[in-house]
PyMOL Python script that loads the backbone (N, CA, C, O; Angstrom):
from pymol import cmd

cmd.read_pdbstr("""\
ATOM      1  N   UNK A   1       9.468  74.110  30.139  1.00  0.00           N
ATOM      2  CA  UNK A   1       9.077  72.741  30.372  1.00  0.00           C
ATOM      3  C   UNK A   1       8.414  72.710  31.750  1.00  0.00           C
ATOM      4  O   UNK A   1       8.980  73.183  32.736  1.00  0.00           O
ATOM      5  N   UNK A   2       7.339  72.208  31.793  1.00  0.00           N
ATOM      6  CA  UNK A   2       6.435  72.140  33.394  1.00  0.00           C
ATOM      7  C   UNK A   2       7.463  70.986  34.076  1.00  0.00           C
ATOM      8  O   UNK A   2       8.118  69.983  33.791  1.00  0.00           O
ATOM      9  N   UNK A   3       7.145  71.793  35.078  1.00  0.00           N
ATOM     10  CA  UNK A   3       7.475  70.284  36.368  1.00  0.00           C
ATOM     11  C   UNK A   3       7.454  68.739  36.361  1.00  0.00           C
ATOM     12  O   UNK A   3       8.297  67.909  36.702  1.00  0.00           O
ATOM     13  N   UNK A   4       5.985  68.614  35.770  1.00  0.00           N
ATOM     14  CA  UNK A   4       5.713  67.063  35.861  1.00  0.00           C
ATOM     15  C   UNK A   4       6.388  66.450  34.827  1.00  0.00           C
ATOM     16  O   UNK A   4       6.875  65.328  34.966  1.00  0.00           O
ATOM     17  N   UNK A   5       6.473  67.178  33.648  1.00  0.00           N
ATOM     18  CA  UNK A   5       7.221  66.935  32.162  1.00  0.00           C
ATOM     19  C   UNK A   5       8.310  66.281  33.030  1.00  0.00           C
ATOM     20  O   UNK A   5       8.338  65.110  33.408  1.00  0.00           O
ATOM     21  N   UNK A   6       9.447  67.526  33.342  1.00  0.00           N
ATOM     22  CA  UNK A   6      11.222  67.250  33.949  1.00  0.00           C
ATOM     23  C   UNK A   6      10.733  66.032  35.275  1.00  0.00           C
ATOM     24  O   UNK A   6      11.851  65.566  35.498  1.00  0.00           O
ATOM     25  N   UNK A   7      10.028  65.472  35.989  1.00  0.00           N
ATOM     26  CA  UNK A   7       9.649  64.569  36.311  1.00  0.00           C
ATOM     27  C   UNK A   7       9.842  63.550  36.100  1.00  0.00           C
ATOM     28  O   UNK A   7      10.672  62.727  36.489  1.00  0.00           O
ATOM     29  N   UNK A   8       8.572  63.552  35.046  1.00  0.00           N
ATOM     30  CA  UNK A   8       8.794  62.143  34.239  1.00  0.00           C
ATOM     31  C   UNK A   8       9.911  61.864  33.601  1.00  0.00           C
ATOM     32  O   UNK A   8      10.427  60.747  33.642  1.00  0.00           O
ATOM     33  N   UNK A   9      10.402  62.883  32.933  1.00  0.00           N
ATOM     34  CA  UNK A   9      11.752  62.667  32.514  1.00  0.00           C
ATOM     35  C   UNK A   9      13.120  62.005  33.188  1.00  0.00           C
ATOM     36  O   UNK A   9      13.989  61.400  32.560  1.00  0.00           O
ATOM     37  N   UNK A  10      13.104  62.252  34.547  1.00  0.00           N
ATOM     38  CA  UNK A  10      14.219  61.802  35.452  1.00  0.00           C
ATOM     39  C   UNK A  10      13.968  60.409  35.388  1.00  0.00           C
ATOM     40  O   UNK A  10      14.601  59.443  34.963  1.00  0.00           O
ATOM     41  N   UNK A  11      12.239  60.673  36.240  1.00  0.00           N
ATOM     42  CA  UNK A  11      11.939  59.162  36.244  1.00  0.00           C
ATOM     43  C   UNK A  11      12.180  57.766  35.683  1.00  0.00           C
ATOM     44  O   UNK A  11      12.476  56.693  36.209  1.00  0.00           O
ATOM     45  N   UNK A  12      11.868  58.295  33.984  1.00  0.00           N
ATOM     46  CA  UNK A  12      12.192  57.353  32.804  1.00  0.00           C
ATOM     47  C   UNK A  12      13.531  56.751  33.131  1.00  0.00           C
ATOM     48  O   UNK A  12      13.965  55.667  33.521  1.00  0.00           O
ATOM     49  N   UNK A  13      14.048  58.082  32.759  1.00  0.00           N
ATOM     50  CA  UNK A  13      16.264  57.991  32.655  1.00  0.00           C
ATOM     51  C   UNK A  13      16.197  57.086  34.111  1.00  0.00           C
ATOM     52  O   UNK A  13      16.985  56.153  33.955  1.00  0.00           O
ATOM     53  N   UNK A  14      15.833  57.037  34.885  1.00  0.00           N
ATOM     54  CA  UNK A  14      16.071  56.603  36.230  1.00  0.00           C
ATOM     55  C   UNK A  14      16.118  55.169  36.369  1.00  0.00           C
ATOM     56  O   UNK A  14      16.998  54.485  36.892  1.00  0.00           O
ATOM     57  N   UNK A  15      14.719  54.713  35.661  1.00  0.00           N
ATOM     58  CA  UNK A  15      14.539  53.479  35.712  1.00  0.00           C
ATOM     59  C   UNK A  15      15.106  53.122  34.113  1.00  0.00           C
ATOM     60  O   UNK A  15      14.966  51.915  33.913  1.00  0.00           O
ATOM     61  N   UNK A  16      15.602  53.708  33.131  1.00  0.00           N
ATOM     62  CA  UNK A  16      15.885  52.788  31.889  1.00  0.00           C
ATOM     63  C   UNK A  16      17.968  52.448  32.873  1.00  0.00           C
ATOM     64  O   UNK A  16      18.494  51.344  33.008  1.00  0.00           O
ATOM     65  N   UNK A  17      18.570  53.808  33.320  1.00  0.00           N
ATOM     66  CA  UNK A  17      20.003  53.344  34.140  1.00  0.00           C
ATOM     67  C   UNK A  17      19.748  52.343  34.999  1.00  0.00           C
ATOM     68  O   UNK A  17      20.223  51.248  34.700  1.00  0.00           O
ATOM     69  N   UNK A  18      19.167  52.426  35.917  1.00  0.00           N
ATOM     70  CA  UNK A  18      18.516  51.170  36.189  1.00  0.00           C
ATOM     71  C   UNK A  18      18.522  49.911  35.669  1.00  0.00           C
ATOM     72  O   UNK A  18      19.333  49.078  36.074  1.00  0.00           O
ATOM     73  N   UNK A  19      17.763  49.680  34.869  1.00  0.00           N
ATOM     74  CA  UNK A  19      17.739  48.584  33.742  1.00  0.00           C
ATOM     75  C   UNK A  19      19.102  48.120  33.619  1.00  0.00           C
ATOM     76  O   UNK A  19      19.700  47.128  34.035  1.00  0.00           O
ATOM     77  N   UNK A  20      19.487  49.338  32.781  1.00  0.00           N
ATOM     78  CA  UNK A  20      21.203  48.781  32.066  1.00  0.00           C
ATOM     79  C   UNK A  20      22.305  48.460  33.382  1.00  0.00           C
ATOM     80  O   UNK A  20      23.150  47.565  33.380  1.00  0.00           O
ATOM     81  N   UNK A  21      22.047  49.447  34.493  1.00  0.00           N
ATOM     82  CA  UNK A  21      23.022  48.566  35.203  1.00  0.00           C
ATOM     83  C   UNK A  21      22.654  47.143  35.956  1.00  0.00           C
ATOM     84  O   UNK A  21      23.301  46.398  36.692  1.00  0.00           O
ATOM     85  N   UNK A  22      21.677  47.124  35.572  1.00  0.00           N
ATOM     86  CA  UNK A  22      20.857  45.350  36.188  1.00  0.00           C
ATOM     87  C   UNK A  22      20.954  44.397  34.991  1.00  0.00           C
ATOM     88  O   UNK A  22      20.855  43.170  35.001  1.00  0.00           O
ATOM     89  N   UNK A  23      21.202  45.353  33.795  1.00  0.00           N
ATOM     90  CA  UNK A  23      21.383  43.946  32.628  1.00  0.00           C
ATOM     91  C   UNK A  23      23.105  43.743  32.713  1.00  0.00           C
ATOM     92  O   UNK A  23      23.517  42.589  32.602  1.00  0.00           O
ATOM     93  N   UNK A  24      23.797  44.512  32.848  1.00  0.00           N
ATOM     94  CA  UNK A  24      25.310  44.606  32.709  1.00  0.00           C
ATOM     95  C   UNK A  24      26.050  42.916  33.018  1.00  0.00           C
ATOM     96  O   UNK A  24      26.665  42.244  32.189  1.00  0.00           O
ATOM     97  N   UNK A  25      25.733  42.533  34.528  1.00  0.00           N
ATOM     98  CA  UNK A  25      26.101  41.703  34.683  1.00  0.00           C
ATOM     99  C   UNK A  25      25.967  40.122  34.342  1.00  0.00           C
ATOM    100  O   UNK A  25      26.702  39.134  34.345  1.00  0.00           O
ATOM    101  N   UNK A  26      24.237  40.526  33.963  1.00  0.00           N
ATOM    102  CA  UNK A  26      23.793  39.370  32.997  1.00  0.00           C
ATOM    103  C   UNK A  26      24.171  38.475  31.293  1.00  0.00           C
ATOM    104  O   UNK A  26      24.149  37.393  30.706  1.00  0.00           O
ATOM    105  N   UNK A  27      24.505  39.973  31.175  1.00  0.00           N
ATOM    106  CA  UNK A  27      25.196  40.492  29.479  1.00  0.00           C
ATOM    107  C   UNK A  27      26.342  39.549  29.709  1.00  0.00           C
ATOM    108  O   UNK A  27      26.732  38.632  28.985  1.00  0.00           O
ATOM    109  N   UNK A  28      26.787  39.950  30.828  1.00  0.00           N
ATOM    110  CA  UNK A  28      28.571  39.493  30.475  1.00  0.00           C
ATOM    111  C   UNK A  28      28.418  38.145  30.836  1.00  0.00           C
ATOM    112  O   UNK A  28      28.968  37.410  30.016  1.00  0.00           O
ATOM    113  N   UNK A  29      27.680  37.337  32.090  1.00  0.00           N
ATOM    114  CA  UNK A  29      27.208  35.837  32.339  1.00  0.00           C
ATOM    115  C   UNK A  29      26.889  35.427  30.740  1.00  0.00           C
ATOM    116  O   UNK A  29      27.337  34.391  30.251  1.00  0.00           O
ATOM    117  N   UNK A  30      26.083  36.345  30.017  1.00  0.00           N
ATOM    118  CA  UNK A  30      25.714  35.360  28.703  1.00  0.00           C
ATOM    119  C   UNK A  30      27.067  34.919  27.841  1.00  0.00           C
ATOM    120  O   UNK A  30      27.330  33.791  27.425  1.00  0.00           O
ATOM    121  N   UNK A  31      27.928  36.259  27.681  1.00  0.00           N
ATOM    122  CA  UNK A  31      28.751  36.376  26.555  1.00  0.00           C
ATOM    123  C   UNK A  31      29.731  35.191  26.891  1.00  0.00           C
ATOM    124  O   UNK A  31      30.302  34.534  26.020  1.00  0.00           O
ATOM    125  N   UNK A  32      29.869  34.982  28.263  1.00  0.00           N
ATOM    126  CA  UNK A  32      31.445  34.229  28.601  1.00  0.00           C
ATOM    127  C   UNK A  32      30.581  33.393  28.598  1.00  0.00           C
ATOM    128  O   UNK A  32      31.307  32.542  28.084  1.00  0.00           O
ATOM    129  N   UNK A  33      29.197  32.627  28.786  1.00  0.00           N
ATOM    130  CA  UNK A  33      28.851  31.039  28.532  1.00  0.00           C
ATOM    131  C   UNK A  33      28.850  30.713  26.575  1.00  0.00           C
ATOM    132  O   UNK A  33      29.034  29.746  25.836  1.00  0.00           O
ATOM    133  N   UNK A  34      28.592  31.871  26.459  1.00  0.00           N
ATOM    134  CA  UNK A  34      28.660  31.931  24.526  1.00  0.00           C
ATOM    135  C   UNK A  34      29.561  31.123  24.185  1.00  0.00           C
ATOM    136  O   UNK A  34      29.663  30.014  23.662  1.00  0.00           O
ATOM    137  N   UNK A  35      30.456  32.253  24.767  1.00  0.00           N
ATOM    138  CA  UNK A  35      31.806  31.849  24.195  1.00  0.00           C
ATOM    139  C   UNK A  35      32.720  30.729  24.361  1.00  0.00           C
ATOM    140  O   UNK A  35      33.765  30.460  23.769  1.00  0.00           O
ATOM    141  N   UNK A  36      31.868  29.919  25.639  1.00  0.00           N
ATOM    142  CA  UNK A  36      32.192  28.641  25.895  1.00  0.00           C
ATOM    143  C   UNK A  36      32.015  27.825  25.118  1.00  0.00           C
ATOM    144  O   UNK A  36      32.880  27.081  24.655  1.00  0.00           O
ATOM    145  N   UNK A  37      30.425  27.841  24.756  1.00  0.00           N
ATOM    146  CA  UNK A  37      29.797  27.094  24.287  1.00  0.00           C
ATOM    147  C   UNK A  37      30.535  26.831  22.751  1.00  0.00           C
ATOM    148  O   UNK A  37      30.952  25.707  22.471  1.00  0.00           O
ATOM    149  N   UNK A  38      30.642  27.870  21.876  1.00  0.00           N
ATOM    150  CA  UNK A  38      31.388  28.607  20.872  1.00  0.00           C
ATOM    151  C   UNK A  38      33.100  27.690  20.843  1.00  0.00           C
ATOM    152  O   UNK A  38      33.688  27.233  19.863  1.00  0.00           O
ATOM    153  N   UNK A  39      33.416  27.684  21.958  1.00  0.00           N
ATOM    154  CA  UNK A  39      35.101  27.225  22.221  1.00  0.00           C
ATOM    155  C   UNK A  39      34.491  25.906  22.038  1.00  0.00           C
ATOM    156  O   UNK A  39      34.617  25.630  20.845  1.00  0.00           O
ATOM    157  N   UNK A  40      34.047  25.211  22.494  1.00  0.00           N
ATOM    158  CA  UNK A  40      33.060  23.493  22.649  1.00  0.00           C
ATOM    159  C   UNK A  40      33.120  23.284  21.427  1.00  0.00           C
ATOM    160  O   UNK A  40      34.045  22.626  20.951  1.00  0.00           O
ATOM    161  N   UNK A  41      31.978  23.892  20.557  1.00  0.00           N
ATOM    162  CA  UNK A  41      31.363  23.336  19.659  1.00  0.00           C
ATOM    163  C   UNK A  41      32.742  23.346  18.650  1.00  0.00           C
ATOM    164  O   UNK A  41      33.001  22.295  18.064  1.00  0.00           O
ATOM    165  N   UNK A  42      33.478  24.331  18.480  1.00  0.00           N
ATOM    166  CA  UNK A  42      34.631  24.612  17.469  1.00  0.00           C
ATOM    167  C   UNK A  42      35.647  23.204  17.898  1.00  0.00           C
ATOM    168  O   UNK A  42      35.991  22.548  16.915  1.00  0.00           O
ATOM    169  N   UNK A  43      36.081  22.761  19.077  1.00  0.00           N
ATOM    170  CA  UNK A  43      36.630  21.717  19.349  1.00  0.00           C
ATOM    171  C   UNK A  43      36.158  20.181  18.693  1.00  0.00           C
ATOM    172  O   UNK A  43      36.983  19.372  18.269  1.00  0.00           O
ATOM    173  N   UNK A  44      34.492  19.922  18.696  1.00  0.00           N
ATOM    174  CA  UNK A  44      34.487  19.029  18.483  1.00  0.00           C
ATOM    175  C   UNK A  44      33.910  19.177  17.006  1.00  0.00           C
ATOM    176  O   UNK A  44      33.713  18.136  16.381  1.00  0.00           O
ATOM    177  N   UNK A  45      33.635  20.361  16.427  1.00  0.00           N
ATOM    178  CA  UNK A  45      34.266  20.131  15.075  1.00  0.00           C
ATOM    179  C   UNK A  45      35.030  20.089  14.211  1.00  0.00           C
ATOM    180  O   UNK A  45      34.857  19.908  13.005  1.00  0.00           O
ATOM    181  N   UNK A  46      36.525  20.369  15.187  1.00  0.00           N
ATOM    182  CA  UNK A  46      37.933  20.106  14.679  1.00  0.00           C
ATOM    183  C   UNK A  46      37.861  18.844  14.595  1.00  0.00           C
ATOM    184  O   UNK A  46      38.093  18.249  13.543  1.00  0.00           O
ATOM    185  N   UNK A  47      37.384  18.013  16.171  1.00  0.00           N
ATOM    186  CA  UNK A  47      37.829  16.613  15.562  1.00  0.00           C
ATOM    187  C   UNK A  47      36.634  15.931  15.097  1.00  0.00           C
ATOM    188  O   UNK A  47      36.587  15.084  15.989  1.00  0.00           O
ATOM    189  N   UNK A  48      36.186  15.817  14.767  1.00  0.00           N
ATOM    190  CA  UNK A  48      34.999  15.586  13.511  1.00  0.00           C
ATOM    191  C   UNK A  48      35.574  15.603  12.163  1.00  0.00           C
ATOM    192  O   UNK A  48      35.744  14.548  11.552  1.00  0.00           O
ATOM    193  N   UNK A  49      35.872  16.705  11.683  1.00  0.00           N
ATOM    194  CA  UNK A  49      37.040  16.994  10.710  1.00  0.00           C
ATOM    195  C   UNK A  49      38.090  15.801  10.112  1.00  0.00           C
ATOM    196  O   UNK A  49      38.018  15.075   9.120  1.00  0.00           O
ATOM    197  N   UNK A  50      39.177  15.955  11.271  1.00  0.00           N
ATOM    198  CA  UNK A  50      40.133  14.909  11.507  1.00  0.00           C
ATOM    199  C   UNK A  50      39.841  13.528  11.286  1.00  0.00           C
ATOM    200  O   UNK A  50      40.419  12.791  10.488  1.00  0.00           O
ATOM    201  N   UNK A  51      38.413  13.078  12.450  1.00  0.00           N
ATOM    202  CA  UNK A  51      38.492  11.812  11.974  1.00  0.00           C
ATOM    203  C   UNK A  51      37.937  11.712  10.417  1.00  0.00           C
ATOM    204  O   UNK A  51      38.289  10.772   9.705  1.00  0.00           O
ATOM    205  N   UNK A  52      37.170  12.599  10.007  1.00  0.00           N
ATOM    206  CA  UNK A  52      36.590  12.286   8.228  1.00  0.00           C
ATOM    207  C   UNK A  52      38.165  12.538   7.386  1.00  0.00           C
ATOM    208  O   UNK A  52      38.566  11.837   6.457  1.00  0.00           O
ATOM    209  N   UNK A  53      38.534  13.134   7.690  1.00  0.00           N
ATOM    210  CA  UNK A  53      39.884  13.282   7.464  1.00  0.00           C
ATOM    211  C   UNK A  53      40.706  12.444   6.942  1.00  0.00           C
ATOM    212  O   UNK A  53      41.195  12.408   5.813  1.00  0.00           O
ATOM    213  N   UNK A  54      40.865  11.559   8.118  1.00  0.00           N
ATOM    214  CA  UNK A  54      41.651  10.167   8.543  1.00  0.00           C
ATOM    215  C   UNK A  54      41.203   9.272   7.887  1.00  0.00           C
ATOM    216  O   UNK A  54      41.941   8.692   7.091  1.00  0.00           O
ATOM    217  N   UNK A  55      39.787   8.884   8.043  1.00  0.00           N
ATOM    218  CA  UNK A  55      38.839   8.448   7.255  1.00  0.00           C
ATOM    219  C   UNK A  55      39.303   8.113   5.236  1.00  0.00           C
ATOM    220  O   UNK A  55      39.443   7.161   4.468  1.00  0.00           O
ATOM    221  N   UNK A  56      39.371   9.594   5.227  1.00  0.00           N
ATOM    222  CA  UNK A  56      39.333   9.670   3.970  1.00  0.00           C
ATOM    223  C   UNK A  56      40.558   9.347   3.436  1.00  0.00           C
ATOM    224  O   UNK A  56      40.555   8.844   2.312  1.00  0.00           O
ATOM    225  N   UNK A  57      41.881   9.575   4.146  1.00  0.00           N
ATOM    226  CA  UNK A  57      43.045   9.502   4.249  1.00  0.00           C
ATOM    227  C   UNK A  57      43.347   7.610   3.928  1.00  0.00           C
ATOM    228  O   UNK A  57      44.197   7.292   3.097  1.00  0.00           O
ATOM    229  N   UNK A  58      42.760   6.819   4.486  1.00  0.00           N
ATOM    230  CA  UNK A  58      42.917   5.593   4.586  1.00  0.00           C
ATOM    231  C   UNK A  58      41.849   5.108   3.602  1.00  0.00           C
ATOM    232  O   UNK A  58      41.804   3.885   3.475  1.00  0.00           O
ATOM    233  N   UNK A  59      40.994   5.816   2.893  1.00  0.00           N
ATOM    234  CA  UNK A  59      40.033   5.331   1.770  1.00  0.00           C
ATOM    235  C   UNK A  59      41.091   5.439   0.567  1.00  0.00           C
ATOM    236  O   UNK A  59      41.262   4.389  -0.053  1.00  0.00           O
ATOM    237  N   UNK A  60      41.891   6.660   0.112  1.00  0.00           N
ATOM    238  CA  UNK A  60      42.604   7.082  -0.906  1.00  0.00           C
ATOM    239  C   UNK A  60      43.593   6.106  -0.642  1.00  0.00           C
ATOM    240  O   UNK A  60      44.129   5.612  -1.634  1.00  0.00           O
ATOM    241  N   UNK A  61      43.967   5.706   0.513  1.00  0.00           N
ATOM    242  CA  UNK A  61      45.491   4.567   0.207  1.00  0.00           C
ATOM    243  C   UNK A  61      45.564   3.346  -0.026  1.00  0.00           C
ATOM    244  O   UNK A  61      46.493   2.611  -0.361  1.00  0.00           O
ATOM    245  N   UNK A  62      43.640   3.064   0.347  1.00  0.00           N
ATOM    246  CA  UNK A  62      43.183   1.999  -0.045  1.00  0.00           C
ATOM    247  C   UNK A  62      43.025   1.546  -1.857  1.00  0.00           C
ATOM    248  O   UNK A  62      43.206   0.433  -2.349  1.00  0.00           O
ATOM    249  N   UNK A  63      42.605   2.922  -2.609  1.00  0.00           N
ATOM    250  CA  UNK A  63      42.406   3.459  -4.059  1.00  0.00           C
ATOM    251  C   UNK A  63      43.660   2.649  -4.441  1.00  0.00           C
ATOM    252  O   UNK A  63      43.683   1.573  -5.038  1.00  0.00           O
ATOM    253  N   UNK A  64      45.091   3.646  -3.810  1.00  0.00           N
ATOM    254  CA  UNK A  64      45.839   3.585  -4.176  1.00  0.00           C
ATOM    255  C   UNK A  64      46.627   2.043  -4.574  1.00  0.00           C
ATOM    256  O   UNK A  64      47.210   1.851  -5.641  1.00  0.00           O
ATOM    257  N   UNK A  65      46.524   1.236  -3.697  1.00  0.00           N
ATOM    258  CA  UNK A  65      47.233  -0.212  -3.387  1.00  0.00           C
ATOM    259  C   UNK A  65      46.035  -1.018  -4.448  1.00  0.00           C
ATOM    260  O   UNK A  65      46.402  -2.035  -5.037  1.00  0.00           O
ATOM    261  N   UNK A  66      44.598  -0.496  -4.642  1.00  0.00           N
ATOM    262  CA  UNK A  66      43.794  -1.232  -5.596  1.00  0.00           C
ATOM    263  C   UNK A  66      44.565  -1.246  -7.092  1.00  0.00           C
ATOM    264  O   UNK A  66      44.921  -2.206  -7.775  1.00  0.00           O
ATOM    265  N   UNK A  67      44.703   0.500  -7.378  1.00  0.00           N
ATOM    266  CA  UNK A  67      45.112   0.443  -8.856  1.00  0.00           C
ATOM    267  C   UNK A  67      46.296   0.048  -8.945  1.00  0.00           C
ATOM    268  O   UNK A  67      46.752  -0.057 -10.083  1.00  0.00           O
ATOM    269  N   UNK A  68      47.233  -0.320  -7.689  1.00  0.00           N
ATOM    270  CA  UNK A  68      48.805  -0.554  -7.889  1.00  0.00           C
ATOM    271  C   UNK A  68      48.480  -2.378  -8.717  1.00  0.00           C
ATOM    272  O   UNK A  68      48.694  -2.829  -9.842  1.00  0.00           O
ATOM    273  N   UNK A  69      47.925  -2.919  -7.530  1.00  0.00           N
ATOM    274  CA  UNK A  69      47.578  -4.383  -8.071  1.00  0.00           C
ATOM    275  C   UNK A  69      47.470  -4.426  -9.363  1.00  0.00           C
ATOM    276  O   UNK A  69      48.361  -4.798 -10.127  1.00  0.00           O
ATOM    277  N   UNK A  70      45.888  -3.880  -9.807  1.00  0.00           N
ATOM    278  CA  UNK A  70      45.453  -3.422 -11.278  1.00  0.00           C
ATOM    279  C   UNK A  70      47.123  -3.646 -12.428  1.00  0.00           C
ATOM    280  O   UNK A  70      47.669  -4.532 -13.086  1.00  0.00           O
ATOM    281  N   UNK A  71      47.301  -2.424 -12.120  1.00  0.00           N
ATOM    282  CA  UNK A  71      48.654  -2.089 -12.837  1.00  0.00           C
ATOM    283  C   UNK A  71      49.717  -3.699 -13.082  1.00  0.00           C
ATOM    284  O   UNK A  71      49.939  -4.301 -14.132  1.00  0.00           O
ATOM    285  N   UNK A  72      50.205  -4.018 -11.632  1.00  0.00           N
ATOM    286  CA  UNK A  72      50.931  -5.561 -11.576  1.00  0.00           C
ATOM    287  C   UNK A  72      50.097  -6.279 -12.278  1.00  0.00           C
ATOM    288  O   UNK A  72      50.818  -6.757 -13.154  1.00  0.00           O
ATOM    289  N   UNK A  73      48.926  -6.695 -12.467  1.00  0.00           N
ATOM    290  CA  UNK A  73      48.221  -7.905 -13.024  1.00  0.00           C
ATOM    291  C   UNK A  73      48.531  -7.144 -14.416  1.00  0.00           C
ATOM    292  O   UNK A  73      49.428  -7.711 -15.040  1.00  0.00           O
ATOM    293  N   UNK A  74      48.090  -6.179 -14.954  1.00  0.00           N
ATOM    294  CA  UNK A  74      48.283  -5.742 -16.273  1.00  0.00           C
ATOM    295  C   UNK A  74      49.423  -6.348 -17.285  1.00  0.00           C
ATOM    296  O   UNK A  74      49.485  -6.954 -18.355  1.00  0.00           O
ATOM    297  N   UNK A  75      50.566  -5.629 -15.952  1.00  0.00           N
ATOM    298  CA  UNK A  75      51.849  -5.838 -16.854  1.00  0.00           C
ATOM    299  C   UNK A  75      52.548  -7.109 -17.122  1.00  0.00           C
ATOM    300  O   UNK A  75      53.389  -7.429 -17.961  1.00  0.00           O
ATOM    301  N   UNK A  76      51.701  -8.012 -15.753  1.00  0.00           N
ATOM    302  CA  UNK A  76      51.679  -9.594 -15.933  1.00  0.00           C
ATOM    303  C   UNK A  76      50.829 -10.265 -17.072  1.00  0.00           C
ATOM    304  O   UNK A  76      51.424 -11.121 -17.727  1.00  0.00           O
ATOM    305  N   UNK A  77      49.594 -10.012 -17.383  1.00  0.00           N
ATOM    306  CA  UNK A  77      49.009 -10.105 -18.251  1.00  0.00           C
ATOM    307  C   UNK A  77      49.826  -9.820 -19.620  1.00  0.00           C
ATOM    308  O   UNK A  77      50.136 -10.786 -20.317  1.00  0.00           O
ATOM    309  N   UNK A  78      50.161  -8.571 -19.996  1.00  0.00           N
ATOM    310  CA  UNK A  78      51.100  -8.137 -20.831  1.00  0.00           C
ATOM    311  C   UNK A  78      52.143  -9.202 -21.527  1.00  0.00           C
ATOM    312  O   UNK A  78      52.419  -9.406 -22.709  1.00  0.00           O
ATOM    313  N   UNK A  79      52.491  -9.648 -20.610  1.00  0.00           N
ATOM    314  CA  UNK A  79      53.847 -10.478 -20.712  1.00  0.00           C
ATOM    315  C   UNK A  79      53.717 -11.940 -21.055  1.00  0.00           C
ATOM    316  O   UNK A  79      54.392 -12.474 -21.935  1.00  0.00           O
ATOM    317  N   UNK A  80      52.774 -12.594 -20.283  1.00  0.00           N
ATOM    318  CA  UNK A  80      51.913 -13.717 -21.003  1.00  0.00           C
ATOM    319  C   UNK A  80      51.461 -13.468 -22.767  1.00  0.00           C
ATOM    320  O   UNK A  80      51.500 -14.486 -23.458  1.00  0.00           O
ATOM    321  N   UNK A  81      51.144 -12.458 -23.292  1.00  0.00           N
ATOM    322  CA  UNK A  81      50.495 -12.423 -24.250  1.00  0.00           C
ATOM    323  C   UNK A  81      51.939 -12.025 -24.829  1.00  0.00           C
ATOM    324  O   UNK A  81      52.161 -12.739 -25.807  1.00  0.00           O
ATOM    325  N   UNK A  82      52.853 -11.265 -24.613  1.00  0.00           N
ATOM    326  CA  UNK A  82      54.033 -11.143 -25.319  1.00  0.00           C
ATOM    327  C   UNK A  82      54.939 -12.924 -25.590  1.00  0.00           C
ATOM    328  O   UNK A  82      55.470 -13.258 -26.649  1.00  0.00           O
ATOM    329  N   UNK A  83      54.881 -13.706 -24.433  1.00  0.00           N
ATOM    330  CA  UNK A  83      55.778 -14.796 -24.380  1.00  0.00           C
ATOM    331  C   UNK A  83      54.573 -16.055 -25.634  1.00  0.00           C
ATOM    332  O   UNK A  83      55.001 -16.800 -26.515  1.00  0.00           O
ATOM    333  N   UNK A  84      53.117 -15.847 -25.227  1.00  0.00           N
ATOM    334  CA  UNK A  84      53.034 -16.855 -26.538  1.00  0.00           C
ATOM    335  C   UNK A  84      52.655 -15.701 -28.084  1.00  0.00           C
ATOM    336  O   UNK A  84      51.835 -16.090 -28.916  1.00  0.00           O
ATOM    337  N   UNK A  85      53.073 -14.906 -28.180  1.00  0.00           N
ATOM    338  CA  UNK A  85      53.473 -14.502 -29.380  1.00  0.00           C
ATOM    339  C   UNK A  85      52.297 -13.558 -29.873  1.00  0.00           C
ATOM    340  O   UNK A  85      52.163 -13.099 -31.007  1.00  0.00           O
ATOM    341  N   UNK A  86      51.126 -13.290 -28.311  1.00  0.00           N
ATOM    342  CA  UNK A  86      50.041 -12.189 -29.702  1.00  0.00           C
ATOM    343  C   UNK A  86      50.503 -10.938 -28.829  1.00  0.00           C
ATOM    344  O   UNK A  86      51.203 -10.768 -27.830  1.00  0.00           O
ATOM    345  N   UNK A  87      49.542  -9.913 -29.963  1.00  0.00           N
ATOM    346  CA  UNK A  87      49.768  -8.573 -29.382  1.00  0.00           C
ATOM    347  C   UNK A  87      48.948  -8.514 -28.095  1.00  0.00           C
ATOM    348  O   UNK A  87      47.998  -9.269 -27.888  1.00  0.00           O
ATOM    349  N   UNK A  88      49.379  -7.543 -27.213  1.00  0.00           N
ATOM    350  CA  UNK A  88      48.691  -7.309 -26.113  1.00  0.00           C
ATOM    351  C   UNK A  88      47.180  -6.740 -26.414  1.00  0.00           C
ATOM    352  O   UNK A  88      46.838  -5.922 -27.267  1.00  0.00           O
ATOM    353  N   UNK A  89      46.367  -7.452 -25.417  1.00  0.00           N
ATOM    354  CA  UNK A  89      44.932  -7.026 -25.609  1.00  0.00           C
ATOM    355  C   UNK A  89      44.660  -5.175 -25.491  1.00  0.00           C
ATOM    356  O   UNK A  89      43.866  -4.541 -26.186  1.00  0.00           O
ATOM    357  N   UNK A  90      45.468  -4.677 -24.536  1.00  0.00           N
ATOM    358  CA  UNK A  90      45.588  -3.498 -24.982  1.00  0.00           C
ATOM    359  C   UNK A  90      45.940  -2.473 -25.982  1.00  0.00           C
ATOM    360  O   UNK A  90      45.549  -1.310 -26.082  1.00  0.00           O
ATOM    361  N   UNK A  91      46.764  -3.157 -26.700  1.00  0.00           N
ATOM    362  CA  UNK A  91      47.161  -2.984 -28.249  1.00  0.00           C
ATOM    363  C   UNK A  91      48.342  -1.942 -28.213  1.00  0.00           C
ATOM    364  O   UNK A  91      49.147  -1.554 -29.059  1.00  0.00           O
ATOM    365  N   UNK A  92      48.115  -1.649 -26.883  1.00  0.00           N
ATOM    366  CA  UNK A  92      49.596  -0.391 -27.001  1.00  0.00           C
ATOM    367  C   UNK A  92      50.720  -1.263 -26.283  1.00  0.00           C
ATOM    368  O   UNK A  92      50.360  -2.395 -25.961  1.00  0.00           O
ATOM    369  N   UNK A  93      52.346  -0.808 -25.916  1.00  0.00           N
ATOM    370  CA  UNK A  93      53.225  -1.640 -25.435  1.00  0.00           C
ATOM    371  C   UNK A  93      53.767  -1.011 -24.539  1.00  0.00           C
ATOM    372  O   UNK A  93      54.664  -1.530 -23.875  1.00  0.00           O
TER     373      UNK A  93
END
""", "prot")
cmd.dss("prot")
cmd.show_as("cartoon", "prot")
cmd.util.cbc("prot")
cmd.orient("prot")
């Protein structure tokens, strides 16, 4: 191998170690703001979550207290049609 070859060769290696130990500290500034950012965003789509959650939680109990009514008027209904003497409009008992 000539001289100038093993040269250039150091040279390269010289300046690419170089490089990497000048990116090293940058690398790690990125990763720990990442991972901030990463911790952030995961937080406020926990509670995002929660409130649709909650949300939804108080829509279903709303369902619930609708068809309960439903049901009471039914069986009130029911009973009217039993006391003057026809069959229930539902036809079952």
């Amino acid at each position: 191998m000539s001289p100038e070859l093993q040269v250039a060769l150091i040279a390269a290696a010289s300046v690419i170690g170089a490089a990497v130990v000048a990116a090293i500290p940058a690398l790690l500034t990125l990763q720990r703001r990442t991972t901030g950012a990463v911790a952030a965003e995961g937080t406020a789509t926990r509670e995002a979550l929660d409130t649709i959650a909650r949300a939804l939680n108080t829509r279903i109990d709303d369902v619930r207290d609708d068809v309960a009514r439903v049901r009471e008027w039914q069986a009130g209904h029911d009973a009217e049609h039993v006391l003057i003497g026809r069959q229930t409009p539902r036809g079952d008992t």
